[in-house]
Every structure is written in structure tokens, then in C-alpha cells.
N, C-alpha and C positions, 0 to 999 in steps of 0.2 A: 326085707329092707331094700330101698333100692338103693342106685348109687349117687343120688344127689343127699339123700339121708344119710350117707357116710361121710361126706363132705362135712370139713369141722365150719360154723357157722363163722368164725372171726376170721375166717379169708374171704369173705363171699360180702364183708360191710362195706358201708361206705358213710362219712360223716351226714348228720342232716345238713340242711340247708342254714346257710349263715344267718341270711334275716329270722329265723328262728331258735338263736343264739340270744337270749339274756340272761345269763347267770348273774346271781350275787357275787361279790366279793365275798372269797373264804376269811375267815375269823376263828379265835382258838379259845377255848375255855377250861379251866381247871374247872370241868364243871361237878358240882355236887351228885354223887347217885342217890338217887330217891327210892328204887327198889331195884332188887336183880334178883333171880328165881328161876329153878325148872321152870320150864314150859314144853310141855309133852314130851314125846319121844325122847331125840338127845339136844333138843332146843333149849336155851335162855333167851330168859325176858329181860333186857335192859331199859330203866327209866332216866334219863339224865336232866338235868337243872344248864341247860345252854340255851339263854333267851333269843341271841343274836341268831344264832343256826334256827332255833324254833319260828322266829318271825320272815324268815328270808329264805329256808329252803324251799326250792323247787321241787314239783314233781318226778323222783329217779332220781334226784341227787346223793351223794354217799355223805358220810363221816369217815375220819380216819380216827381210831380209838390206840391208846400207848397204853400197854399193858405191865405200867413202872409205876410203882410209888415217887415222890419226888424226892426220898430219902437213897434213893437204890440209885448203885452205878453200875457201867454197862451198855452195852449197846440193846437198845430196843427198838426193835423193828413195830414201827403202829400196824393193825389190822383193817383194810376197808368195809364197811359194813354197813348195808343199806339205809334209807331212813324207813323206819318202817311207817312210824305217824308222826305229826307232831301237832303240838299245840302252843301256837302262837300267845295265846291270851296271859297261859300257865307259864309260858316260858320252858316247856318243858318237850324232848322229842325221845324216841324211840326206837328201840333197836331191837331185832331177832333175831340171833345166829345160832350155828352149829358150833357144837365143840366137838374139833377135826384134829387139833396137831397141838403144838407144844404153848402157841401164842394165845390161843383162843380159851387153853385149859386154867392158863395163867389169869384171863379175865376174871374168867367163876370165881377164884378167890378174892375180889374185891368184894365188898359190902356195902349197904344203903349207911350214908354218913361222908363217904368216903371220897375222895375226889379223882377223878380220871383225865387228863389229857386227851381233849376229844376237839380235832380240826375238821373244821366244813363251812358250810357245804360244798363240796367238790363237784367237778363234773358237767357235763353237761345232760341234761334230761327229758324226760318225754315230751313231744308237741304235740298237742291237741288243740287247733284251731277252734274258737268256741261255733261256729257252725258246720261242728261236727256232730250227725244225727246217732251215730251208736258206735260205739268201739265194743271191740272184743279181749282182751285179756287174758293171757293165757299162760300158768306160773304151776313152774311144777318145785316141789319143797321148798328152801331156803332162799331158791329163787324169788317166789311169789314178794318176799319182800320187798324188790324193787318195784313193785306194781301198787303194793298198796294205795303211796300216798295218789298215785291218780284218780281212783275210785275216791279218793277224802278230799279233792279237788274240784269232782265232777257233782259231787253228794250237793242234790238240790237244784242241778242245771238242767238244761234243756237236754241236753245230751243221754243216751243208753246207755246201758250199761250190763254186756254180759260177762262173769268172768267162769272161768275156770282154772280150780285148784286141785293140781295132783300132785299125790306122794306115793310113798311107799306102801302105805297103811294108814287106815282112817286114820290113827294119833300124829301122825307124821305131816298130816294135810294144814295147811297156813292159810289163815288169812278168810276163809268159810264166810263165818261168822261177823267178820269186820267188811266184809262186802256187800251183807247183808243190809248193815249198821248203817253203809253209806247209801241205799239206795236202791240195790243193783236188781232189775227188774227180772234176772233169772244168773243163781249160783250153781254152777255145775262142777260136783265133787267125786274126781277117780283115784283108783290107787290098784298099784300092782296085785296087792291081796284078793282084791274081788276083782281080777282082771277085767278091769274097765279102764284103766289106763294107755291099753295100746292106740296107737296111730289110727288103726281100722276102725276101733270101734268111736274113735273119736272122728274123726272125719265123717262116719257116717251120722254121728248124732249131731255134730254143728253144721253141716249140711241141711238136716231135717230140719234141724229149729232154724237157722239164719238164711237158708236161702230165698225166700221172701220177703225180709227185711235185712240185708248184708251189711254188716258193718265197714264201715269207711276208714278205721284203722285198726289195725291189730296188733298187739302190743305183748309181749311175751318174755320171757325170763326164766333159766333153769334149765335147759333141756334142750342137745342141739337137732333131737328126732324133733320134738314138737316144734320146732321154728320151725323146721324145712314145710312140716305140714299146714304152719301159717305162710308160710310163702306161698302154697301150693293152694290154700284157699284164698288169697291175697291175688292170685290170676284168675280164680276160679270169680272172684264176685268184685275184682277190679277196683281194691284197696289198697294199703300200704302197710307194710309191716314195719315197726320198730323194735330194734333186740337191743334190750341190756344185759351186758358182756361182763363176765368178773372174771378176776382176775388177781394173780400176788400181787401188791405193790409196796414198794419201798419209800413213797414220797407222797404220792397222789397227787402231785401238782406240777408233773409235767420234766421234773427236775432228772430226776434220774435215766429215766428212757427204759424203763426195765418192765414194762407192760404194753409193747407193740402189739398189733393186734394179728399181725402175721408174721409171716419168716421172709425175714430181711432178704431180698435177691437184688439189690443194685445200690447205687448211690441215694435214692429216696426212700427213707423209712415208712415202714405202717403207720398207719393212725395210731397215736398211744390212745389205751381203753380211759384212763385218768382225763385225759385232758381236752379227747375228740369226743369222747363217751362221756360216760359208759354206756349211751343212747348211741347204737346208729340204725340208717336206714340198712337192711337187708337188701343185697340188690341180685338180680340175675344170677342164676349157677351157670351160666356158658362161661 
């Protein structure tokens, strides 16, 4: 590993570009769940009934999910939590997470009927200029979520599409199959188990397949080894990298200041990941 891969990715960002600032206004919905279920490993499936977020999220945008009945008192801290798809028509979007800690174990006990306190869309998200000839994507676990919805943005455009999805373990891999769905004219799947997951062997094979045709942006999520290696193929083929950054949040909209993206050293604060993000551009490690 060298030393610019030990370098934590959220001191090295910096916001995109303003003129590539349109978010929706955020909106809140007691929205109904429609289904929630394992999904592989130690993943859940959420489906929720939020028309407003379904018609108006961007590609990267979050939800914030409150893990309260509206009968419960108590303070509850909501969970941020990617979109993974959604559908405008149905009224209906999507969500993939881990169950990690005490908030998230609380979700799984809700059930299809049921209604959830779900705010979005937050954030700011991925730019993809539409005379953009191929992106690359590159999502390792729970990450991958945040990448989805551009592959379901691109699905049918002129634009490429390579992704790559790693986990831990084939069951542990996100997103395969829905990249597929969208289009993507080559799915590249690693995981620690059949060590095809490292840096090495990954550079060497996106090297071999894209350096003939290089993607113009690279796009990633989950893993601060893999960014650096998209930065590092990002100079190699004179692209641009965008990382989405997670992180705790207490608010998601900027209010509390409790998801900086670095370690405070003056009077000017980091970028909050809520409010400058969770999109930025990756810039230089000097």
C-alpha cells in the first residue's frame, strides 16, 4: 500500500463546480413501506411509497430514514441512506443498507403497511455532462448504492457504461445484476474470497480493458483504497473522479455541522458531506 492510499479520501475533496449544482428541494413523507426483507448477506431491502422524492431525486442523492413509530417518545436520531432506485411513475424509491449498530437494527423491525418518516432528497450528486462518452463506476459493498441510480439515469443514453462491483464475498456484491438491467456494456465483479479484489489486480484489468477507450469520469463509492486507484487512473487516462462520502449525520441538511469532511484547523470549516456532498470532486494528494 502506498502512502497516498493511506491518506483518508475526505481530506483530499473538494466541492464540484456550482453551475453543476441543481438539486430539488427536500420534502418529507410519512411514507408507506411496501416491502422490506433480507437481501443477501447482512443487507435489507427497503421499498417505500414517497412520490415527491421518487419524481425529483437526483442521481447520489440520500434520504434520511427515522427509525420511530409516530406513537414512540424519545429522541431519534434518523439514518442517511442512499437511494438506491427509484421510480418516478410508481411513486415509489429504494433503499439498501447494512444492519451495523443499534439505528439500523431498529429499522428491520418495521414492516410492509407500515409508515416511516423518510426526508429527501438531500445532498448534492453526481455530474455527468450528457456529452459524456463512458464513465466508469466503481462501488465496493454498501457503497455501491450510491452509484446505482446513475447507471438508471444513463440506461438508454448515448453514454458507456463500465461498472465495477466489490465485496467481501460473491453474496455480499450490490448492484451486479441492476447494472446489467440498466445497460452496462461490461459488469466487473470482485470480492475478497476469490482475491480479485485487491488494487493490483484491479488496476491491471481496468487498464487492460479501458485503455483504448478511457472513461471521462470515474465515479466511486465505499472504499478509500479504491478511490485513490481511481485517482491514479483518473491521471493515468486524464479524467475526473467523483467520490461519494458517507458519513453519521444528525440533520442532513446542513443544520447541525456534525459531518465536516475534515478536521477543523482554522477559522473556515470543511465542506459538510450533507450539504457540499455527498458528491465531491477528488482533487490532488500534494
Amino acid at each position: 500500500m502506498t502512502t497516498t492510499e493511506t491518506r483518508a479520501v475526505r481530506d483530499h475533496v473538494t466541492p464540484l463546480p456550482a453551475g453543476s449544482d441543481t438539486r430539488p428541494a427536500p420534502t418529507w413523507h410519512h411514507a408507506e413501506i411496501l416491502e422490506h426483507r433480507p437481501e443477501a448477506d447482512r443487507y435489507q431491502y427497503l421499498r417505500l411509497h414517497a412520490p415527491t422524492i421518487a419524481r425529483t431525486a437526483a442521481a447520489g442523492q440520500f434520504v434520511m430514514l427515522t427509525a420511530a413509530r409516530q406513537d414512540e417518545r424519545g429522541p431519534v436520531l434518523p439514518r442517511p441512506m442512499a437511494i438506491y432506485r427509484r421510480d418516478a411513475e410508481a411513486g415509489t424509491i429504494e433503499v439498501v443498507y447494512g444492519v451495523v449498530g443499534d439505528g439500523t437494527r431498529k429499522l428491520t423491525t418495521f414492516g410492509a403497511g407500515e409508515t416511516m418518516l423518510v426526508v429527501g432528497p438531500l445532498g448534492r450528486g453526481f455530474h455527468v455532462p450528457a456529452d459524456t462518452g463512458r464513465v466508469l463506476l466503481v462501488g465496493r459493498g454498501i457503497g455501491t448504492c450510491s452509484l446505482t441510480t446513475v447507471a438508471e439515469d444513463l440506461a438508454g443514453s448515448a453514454t458507456k457504461l463500465v461498472a465495477v462491483a466489490s465485496g467481501r464475498t460473491p453474496e455480499a456484491v450490490i448492484g451486479a445484476g441492476f447494472y446489467r438491467e440498466c445497460g452496462a456494456e461490461q459488469v466487473i465483479t470482485v470480492t475478497d474470497a476469490e482475491a480479485t479484489s485487491g488494487v493490483e489486480h484491479l488496476r491491471e484489468l481496468l487498464t487492460s480493458t479501458l485503455d483504448s477507450e478511457p472513461p471521462q469520469r470515474i465515479l466511486t463509492c465505499g472504499s478509500d483504497r479504491l478511490a485513490w486507484l481511481c485517482h491514479e487512473l483518473a491521471e493515468r487516462w486524464g479524467a475526473e473522479v467523483q467520490v461519494s462520502l458517507e458519513a453519521h449525520m444528525a440533520c442532513g441538511l446542513g443544520y447541525c455541522h456534525g459531518c465536516a469532511t475534515g478536521t477543523r484547523s482554522g477559522p473556515v470549516e470543511s465542506p459538510l458531506i450533507c450539504k457540499d456532498g455527498p458528491v465531491f470532486r477528488l482533487a490532488a494528494t500534494s
